[in-house]
TIVEX-611737 format. One record per atom (N, C-alpha, C): z, x negated, y negated; residue number from 1; residue in one letter; chain; atom name. Coordinates in pm, 1 decimal. Each point is the difference from the previous one (the first is absolute). Layout:
N
MILUM         w         u         v   nr  rest  kette  atom
MILUM         Z         X         Y  NUM     a      A    CA
...
This chain:
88
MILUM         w         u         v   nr  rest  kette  atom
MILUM       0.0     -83.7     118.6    1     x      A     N
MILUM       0.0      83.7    -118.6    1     x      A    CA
MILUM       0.0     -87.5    -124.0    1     x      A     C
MILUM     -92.4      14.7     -97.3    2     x      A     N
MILUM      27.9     -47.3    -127.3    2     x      A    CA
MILUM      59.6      44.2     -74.3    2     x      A     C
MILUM      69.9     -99.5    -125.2    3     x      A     N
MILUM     101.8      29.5     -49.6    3     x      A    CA
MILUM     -77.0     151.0     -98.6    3     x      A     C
MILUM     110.8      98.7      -3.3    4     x      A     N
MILUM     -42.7     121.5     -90.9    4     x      A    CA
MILUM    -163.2      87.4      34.6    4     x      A     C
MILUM     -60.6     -18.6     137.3    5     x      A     N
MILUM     -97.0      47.6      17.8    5     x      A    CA
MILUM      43.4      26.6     162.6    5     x      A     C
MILUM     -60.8     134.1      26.0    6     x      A     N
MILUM      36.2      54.7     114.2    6     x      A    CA
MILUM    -132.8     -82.6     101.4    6     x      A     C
MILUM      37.6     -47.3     136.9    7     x      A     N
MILUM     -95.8     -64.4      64.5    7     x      A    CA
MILUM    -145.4      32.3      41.1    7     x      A     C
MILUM     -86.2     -46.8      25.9    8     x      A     N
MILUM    -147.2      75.0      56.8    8     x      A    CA
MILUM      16.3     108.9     109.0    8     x      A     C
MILUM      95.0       9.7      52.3    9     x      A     N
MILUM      26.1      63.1      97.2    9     x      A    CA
MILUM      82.1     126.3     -28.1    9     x      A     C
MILUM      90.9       1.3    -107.4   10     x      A     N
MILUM      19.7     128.1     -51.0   10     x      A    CA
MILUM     -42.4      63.2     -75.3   10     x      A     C
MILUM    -132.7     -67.3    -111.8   11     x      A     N
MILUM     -50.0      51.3     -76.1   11     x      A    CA
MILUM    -156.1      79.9      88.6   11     x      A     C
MILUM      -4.8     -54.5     162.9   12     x      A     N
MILUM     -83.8      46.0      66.6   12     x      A    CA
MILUM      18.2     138.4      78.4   12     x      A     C
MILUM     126.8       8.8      34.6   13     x      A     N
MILUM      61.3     101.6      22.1   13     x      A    CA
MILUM      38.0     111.6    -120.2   13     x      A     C
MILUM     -28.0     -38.7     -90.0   14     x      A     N
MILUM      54.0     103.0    -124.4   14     x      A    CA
MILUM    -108.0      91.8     -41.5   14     x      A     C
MILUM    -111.7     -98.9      -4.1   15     x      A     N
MILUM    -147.8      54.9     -11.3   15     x      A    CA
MILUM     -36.1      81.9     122.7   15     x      A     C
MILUM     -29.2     -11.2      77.1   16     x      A     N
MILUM      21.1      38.0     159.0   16     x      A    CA
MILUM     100.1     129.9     -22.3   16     x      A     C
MILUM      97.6      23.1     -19.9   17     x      A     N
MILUM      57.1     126.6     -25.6   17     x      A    CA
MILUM     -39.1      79.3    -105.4   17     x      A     C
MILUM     -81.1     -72.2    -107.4   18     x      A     N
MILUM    -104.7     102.1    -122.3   18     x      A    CA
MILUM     -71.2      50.0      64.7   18     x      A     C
MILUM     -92.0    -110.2     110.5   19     x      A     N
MILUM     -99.8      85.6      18.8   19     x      A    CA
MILUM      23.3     100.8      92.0   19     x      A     C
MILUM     127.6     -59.8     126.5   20     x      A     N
MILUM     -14.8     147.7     110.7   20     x      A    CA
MILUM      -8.1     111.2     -84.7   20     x      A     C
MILUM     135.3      -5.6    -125.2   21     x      A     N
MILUM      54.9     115.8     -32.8   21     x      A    CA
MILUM    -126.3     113.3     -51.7   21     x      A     C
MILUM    -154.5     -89.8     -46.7   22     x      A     N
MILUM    -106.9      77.1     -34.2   22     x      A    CA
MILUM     -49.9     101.2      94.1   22     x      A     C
MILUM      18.1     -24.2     100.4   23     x      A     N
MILUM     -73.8      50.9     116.6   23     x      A    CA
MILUM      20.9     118.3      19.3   23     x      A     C
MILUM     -83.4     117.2      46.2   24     x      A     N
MILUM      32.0     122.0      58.2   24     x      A    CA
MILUM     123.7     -52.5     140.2   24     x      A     C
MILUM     121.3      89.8      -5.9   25     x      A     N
MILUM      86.2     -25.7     124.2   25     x      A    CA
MILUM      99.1     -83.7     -12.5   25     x      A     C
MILUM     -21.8     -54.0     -94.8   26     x      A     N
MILUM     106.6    -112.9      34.7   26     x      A    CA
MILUM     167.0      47.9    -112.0   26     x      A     C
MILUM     -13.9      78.7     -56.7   27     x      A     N
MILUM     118.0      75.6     -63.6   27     x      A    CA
MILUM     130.1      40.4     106.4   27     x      A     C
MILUM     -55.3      10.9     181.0   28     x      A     N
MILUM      64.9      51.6      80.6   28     x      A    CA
MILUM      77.7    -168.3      83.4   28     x      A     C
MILUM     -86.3     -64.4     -63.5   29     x      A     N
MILUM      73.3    -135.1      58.9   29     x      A    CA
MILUM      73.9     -83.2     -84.0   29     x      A     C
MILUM     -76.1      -8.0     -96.3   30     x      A     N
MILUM     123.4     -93.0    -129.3   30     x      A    CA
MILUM      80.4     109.2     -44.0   30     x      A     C
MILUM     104.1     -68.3     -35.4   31     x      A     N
MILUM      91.1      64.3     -83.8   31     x      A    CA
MILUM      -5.8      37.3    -145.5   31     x      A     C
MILUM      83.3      85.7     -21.1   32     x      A     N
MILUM     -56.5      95.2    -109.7   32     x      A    CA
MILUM      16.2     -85.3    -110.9   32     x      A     C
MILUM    -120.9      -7.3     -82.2   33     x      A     N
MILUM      75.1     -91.5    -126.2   33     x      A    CA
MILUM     -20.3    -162.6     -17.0   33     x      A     C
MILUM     -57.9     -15.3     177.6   34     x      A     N
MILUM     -10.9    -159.9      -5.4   34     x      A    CA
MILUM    -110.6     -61.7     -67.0   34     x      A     C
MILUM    -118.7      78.3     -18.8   35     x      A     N
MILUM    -112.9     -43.1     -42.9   35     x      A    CA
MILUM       5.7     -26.1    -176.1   35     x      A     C
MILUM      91.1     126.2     -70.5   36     x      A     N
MILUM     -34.9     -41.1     -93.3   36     x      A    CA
MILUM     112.7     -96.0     -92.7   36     x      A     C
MILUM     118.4     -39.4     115.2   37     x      A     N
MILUM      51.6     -96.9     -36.2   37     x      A    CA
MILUM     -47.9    -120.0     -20.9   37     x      A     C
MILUM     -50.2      16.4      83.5   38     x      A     N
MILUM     -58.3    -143.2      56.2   38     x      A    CA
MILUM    -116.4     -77.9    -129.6   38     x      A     C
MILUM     -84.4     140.9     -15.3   39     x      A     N
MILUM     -79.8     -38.0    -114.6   39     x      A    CA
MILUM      18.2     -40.0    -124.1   39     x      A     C
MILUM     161.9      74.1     -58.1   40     x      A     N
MILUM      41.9     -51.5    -126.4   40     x      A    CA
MILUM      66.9    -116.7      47.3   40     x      A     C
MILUM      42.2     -87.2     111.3   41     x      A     N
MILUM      56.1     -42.8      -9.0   41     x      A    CA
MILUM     -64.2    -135.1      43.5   41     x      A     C
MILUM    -106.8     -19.2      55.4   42     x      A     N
MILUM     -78.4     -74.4     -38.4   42     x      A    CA
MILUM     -86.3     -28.6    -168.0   42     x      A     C
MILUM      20.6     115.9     -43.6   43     x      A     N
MILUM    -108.4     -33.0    -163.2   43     x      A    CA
MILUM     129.4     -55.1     -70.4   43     x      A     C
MILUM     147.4      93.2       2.0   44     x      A     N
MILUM      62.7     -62.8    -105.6   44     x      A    CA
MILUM      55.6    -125.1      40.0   44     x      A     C
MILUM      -0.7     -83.1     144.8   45     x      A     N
MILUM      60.0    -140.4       4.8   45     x      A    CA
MILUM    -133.4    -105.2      18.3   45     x      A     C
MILUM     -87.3      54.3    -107.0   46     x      A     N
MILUM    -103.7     -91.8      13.2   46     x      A    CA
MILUM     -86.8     -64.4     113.1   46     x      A     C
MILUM      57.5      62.7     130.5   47     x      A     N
MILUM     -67.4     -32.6     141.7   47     x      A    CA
MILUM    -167.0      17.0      18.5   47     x      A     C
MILUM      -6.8     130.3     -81.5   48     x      A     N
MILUM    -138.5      55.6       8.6   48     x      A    CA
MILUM     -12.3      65.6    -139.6   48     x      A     C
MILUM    -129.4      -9.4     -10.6   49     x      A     N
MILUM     -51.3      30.9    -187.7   49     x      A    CA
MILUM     -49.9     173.7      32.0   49     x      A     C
MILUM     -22.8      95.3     -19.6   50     x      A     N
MILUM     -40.6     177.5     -70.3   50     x      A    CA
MILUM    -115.8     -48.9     156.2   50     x      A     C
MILUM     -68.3     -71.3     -64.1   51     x      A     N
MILUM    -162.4      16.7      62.2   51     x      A    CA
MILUM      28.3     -78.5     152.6   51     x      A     C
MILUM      75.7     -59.3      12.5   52     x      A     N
MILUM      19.4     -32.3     118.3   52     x      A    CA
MILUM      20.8      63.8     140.1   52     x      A     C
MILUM     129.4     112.2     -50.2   53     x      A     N
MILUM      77.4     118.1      11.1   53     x      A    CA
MILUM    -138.1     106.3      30.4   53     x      A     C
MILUM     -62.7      22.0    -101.1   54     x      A     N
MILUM    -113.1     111.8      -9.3   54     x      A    CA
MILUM     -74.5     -44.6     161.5   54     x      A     C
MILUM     -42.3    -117.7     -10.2   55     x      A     N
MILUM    -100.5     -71.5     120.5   55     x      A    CA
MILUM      80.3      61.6     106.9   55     x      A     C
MILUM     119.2     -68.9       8.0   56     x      A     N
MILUM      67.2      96.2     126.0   56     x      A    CA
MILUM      -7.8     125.1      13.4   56     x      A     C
MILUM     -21.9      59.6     -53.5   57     x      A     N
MILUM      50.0     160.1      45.6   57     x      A    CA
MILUM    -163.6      41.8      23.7   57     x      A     C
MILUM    -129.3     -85.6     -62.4   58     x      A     N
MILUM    -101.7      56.2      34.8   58     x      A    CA
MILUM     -63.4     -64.3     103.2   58     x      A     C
MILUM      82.1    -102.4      70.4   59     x      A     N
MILUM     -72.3     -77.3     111.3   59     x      A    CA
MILUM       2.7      29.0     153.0   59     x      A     C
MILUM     -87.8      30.9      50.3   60     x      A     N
MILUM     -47.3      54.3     114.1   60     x      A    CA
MILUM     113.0     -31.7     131.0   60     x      A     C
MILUM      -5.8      13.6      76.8   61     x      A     N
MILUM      47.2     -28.4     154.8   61     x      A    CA
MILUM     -58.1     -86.9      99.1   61     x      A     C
MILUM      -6.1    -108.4      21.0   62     x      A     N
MILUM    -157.4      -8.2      71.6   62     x      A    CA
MILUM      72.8     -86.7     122.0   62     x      A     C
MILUM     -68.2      78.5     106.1   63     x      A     N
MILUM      80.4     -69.7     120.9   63     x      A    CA
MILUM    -111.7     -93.7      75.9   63     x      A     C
MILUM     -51.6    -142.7     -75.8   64     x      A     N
MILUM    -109.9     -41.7      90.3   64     x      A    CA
MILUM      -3.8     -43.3      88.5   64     x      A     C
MILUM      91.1     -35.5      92.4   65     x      A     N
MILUM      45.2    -102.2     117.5   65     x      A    CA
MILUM     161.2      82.5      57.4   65     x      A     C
MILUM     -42.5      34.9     135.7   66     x      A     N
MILUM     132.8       9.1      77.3   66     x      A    CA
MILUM      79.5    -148.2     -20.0   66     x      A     C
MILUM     -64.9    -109.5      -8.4   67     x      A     N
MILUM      92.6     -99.9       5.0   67     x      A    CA
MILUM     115.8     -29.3     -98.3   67     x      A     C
MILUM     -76.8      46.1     -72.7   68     x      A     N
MILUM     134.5       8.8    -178.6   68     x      A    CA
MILUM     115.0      20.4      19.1   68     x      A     C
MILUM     158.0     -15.0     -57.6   69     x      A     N
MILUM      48.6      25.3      20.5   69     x      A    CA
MILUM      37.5     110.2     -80.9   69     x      A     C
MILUM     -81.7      50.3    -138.9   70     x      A     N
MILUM     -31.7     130.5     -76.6   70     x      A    CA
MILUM     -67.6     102.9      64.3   70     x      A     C
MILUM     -59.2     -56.8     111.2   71     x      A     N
MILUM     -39.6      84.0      60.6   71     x      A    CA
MILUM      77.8     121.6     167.5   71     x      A     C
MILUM      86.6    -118.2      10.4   72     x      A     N
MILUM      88.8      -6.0      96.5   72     x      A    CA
MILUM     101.5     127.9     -71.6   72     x      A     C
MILUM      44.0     -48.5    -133.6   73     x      A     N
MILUM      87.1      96.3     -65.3   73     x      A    CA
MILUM     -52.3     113.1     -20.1   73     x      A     C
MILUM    -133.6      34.7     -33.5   74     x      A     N
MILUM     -58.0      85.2     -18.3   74     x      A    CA
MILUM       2.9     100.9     107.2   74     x      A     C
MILUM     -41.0     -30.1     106.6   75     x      A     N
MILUM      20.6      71.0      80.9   75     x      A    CA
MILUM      86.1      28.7     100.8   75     x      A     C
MILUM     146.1     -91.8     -45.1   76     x      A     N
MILUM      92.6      47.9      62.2   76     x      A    CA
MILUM      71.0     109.6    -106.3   76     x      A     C
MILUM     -45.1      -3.5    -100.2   77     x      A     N
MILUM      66.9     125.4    -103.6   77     x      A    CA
MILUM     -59.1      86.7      22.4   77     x      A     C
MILUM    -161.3      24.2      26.6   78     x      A     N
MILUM     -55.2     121.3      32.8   78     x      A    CA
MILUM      96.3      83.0     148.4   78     x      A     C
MILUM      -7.7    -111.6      82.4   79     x      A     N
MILUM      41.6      65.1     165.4   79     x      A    CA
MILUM     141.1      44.2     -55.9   79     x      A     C
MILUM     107.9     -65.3    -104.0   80     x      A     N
MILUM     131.8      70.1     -16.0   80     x      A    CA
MILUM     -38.5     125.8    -100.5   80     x      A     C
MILUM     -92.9      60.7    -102.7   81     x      A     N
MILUM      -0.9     100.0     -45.2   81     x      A    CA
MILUM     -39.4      61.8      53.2   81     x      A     C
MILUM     -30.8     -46.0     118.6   82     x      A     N
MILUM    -130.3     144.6      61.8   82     x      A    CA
MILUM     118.1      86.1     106.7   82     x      A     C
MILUM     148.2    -117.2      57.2   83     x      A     N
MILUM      58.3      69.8     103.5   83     x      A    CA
MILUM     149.2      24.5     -76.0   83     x      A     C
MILUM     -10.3     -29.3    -137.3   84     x      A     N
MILUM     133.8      -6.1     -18.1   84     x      A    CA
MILUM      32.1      77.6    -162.4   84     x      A     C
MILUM    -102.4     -47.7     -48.8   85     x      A     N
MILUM       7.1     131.8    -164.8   85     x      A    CA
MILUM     -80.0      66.6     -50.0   85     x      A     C
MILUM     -99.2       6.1      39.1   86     x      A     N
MILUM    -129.9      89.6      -9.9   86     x      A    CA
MILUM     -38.1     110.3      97.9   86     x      A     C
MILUM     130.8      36.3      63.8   87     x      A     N
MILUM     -25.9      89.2     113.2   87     x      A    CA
MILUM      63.0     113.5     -79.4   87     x      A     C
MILUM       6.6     133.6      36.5   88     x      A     N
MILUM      39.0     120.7     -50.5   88     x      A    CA
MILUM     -61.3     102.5     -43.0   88     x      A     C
């Protein structure tokens, strides 16, 4: 971690929770509120700039390779919404 800057790895995950939170469905898996924390709270600690933030929330899904490990996540979140919060 650098000093006063959150690491590549949480600022990858932060973005990553902008964008699920865009998605049709995914309101039933994150928690309420997390997305748009996340967004002010990346713009106001300088992590990420307005337009950065914006990119996230309009950037696609793209699963090109089973080998990924984004991809791996990807579709182990699909197989848990499909048997566990998206049922009813």
């Amino acid at each position: 971690m650098r000093k006063d800057k959150p690491s590549r790895t949480a600022l990858k995950l932060a973005l990553n929770i902008v964008t699920l939170g865009s998605k049709p469905g995914m309101e039933a898996i994150l928690p309420g509120g997390i997305v748009d924390a996340t967004r002010k709270l990346l713009v106001a600690s300088g992590a990420a700039g307005e337009r950065t933030v914006k990119w996230a929330v309009n950037k696609p899904l793209c699963l090109k390779s089973k080998k990924t490990a984004n991809s791996k996540f990807f579709t182990d979140l699909q197989k848990f919404s499909s048997c566990c919060c998206m049922t009813g």
